[in-house]
C-alpha positions as CSV (number, residue, x, y, z in Angstrom):
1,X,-141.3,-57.2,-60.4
2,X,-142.7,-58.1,-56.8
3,X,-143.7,-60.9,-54.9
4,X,-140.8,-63.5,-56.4
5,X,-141.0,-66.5,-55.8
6,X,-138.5,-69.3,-56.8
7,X,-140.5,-70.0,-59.8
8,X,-138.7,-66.6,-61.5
9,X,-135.4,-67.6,-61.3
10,X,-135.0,-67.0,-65.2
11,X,-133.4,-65.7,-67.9
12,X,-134.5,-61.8,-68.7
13,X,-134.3,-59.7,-71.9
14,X,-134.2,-56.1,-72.4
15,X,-134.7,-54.9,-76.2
16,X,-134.8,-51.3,-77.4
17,X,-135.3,-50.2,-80.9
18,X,-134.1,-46.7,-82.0
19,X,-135.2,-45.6,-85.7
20,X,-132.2,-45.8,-88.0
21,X,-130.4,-48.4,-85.8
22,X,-130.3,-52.0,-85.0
23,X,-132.4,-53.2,-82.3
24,X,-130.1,-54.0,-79.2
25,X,-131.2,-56.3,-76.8
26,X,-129.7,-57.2,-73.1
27,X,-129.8,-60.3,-71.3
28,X,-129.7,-61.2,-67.8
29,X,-130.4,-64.4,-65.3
30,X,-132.7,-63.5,-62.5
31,X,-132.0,-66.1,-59.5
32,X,-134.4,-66.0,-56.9
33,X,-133.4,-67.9,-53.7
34,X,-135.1,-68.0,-50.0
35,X,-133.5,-66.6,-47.2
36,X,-130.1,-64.3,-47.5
37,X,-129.3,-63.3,-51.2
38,X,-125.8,-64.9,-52.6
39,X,-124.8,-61.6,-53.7
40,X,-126.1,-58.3,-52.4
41,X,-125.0,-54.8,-51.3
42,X,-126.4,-52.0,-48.4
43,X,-127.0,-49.2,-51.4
44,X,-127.4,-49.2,-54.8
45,X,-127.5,-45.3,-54.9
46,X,-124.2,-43.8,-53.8
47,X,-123.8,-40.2,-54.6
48,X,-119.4,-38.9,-54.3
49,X,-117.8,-35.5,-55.2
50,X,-115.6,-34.6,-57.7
51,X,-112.0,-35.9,-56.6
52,X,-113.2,-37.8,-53.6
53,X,-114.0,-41.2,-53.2
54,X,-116.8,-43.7,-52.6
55,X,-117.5,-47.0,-51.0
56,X,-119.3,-49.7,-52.0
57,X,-119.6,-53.2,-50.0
58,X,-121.0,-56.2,-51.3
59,X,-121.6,-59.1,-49.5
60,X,-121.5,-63.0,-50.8
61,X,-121.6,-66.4,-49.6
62,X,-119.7,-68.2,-52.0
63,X,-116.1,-67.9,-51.8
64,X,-115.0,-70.2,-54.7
65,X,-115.9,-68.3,-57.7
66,X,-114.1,-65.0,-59.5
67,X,-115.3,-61.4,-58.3
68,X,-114.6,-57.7,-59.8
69,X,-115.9,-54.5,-60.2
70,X,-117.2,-53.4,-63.7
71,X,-118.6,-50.7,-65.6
72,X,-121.8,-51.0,-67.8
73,X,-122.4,-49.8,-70.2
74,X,-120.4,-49.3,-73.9
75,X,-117.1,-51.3,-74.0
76,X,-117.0,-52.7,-70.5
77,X,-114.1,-52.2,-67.9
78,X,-113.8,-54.3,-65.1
79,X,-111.3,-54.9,-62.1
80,X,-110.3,-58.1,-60.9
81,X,-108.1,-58.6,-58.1
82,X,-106.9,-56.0,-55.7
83,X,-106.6,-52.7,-57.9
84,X,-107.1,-51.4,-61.0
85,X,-108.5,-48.6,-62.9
86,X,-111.5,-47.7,-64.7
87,X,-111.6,-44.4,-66.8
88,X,-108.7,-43.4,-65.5
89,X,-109.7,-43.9,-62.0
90,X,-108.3,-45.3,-59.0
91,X,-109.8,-48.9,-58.0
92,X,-109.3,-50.6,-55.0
93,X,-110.5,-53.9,-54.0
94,X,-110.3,-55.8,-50.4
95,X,-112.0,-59.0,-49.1
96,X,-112.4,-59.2,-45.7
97,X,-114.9,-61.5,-43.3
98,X,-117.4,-60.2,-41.3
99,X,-119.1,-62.8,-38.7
100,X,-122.6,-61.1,-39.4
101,X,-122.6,-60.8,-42.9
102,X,-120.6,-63.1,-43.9
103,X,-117.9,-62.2,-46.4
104,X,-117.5,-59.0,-47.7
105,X,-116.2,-57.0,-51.1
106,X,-114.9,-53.4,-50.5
107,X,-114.8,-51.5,-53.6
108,X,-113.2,-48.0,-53.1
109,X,-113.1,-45.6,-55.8
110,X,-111.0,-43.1,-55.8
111,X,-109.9,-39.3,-57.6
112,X,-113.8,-39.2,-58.7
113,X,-115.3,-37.2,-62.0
114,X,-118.2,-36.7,-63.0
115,X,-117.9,-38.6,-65.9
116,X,-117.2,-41.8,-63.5
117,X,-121.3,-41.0,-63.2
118,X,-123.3,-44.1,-64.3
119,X,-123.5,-48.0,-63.7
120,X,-121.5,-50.1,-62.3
121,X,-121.8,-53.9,-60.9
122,X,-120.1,-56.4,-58.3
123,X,-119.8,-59.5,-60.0
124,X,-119.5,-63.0,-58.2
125,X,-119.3,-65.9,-61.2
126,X,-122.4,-66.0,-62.5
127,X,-124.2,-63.5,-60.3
128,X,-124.2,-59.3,-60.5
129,X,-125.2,-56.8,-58.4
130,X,-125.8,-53.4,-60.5
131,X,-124.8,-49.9,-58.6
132,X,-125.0,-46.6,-59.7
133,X,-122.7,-44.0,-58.7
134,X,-123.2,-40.2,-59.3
135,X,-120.3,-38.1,-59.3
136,X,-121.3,-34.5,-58.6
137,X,-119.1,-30.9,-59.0
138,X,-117.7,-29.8,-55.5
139,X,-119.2,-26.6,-54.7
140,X,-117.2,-23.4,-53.0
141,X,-118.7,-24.3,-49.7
142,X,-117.8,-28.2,-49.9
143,X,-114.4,-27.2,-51.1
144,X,-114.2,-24.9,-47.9
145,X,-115.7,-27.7,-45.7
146,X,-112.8,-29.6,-46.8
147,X,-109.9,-27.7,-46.1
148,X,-111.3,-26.4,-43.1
149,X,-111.2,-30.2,-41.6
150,X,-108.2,-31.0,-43.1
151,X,-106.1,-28.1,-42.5
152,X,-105.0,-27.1,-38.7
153,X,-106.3,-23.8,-38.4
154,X,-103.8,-20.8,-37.5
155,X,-104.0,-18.5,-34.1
156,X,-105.2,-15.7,-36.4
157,X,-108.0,-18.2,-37.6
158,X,-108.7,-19.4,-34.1
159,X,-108.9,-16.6,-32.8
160,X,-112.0,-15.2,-35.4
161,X,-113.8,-18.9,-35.7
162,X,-117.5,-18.4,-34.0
163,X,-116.6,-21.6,-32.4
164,X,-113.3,-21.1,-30.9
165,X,-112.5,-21.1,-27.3
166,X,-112.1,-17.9,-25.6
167,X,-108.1,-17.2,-25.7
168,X,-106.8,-16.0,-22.3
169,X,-103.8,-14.2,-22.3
170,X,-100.8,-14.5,-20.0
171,X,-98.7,-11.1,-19.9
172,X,-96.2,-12.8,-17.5
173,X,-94.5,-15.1,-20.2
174,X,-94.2,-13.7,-23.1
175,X,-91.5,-12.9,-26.2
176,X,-88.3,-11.7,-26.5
177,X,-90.2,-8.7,-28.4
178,X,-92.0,-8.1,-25.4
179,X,-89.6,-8.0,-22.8
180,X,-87.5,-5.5,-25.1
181,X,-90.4,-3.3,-25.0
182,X,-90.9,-3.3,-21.7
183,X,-87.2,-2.2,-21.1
184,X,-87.7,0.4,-23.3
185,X,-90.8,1.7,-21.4
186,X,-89.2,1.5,-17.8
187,X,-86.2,3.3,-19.2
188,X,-88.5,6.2,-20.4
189,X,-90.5,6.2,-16.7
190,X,-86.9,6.3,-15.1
191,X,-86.0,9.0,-17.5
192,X,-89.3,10.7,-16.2
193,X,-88.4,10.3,-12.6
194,X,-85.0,11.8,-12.9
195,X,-85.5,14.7,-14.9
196,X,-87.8,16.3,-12.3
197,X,-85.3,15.4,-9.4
198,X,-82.8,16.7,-11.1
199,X,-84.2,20.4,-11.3
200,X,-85.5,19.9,-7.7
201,X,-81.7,19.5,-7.2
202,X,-80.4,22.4,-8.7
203,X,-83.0,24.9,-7.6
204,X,-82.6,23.6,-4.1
205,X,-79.0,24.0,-4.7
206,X,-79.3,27.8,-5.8
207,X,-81.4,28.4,-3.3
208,X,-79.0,27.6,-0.7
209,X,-76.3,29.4,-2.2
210,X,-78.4,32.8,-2.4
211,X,-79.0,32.3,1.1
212,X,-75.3,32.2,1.7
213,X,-74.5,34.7,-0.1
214,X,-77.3,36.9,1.7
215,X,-75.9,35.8,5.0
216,X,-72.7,36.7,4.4
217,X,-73.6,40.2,3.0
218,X,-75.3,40.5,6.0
219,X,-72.8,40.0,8.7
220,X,-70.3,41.6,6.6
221,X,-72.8,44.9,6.9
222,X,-73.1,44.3,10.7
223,X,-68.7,44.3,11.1
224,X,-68.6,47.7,9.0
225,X,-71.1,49.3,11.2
226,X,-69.8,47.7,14.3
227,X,-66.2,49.7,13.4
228,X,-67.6,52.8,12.6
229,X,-69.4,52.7,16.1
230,X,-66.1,52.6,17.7
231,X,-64.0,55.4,16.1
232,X,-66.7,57.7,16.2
233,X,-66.5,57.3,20.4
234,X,-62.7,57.9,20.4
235,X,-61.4,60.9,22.4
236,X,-57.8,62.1,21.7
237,X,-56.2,63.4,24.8
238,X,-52.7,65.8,23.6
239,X,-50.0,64.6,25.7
240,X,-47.9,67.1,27.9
């Protein structure tokens, strides 16, 4: 229907007949008024994920009458007040004022399946708003989506994310792990160090004493031949 005009505010029928069965017919008042609806909402396509949650906001101007959240559809389940559930979901309702749209009926539904998929309606007294909400299967990469913005990611993870910051690392503070392998490797350079000095040492030390040694066996050889020099130049004179 297009172009209304106040002239359709009416009462509507829908009738289906299905062979074998009775035929079923549905009724509904169509109000047409100028200027801001008394009961209307942004969407009336909302798409959620399995165990999620949508919103849906309707607005209305009259404040006096009843207003809930139901099904359609089979037996219907409604809401009425501030919380409820339908099919075993979670149903929240809040009214607040907004100074642009006057006032306003959150509906949040929440823990979703896929067999909350179907029709639903904000009802206001007489008037209703119909909704439908498709409930779709999370997929591996939604699922990963998910926990990757609610979970704080690890160093291991930041450290591999295309996205992360470049890490800089400061080898001045680190660990108690670190510091005891760096004791361990200045031990082993000190080890190093002294092993070499050490045999410097006692070569230096040998060689000093073969040199004394060597001396001494030298001016030991120069006293013997010094001796022999002298008794060879004695004279013996008889006395008379």
């Amino acid at each position: 229907m297009t172009d209304l005009g106040s002239e359709d505010s009416e009462w509507y029928y829908c009738a289906v007949e299905i062979v074998g069965a009775d035929v079923r017919i549905e009724g509904f008042h169509l109000s047409v008024t100028p200027g801001t609806p008394e009961l209307y909402v942004d969407q009336q396509e909302v798409t959620g994920v399995e165990g999620g949650s949508v919103i849906v906001n309707c607005y209305y101007n009259d404040t006096g009458n009843w207003k809930g959240w139901c099904r359609i559809g089979g037996s219907v389940s409604c809401v009425w007040g501030n919380s409820g559930t339908i099919d075993g979901t979670s149903v929240t309702l809040q009214q607040t004022t907004d100074a642009t749209r006057s006032n306003v009926l959150t509906v949040t539904m929440s823990g979703l399946k896929t067999e909350n998929t179907g029709w639903y309606r904000c009802e206001l007294g007489d008037l209703i708003m119909p909704v439908h909400i498709t409930v779709r299967r999370q997929t591996t990469t939604q699922s990963t989506t998910t926990m990757t913005t609610t979970q704080a990611p690890t160093t291991e993870q930041s450290s591999f994310s295309p996205t992360a910051e470049p890490v800089q690392t400061d080898n001045t503070v680190q660990g108690p792990e670190w510091g005891k392998e760096k004791d361990t490797m200045s031990s082993i350079d000190l080890k190093v160090l002294l092993v070499p000095l050490g045999m410097l040492v006692v070569v230096i030390a040998g060689v000093l004493v073969t040199w004394k040694m060597w001396r001494n066996h030298k001016d030991n050889k120069a006293m013997d031949q010094t001796t022999n020099t002298s008794v060879v130049g004695y004279t013996h004179v008889p006395l008379i």
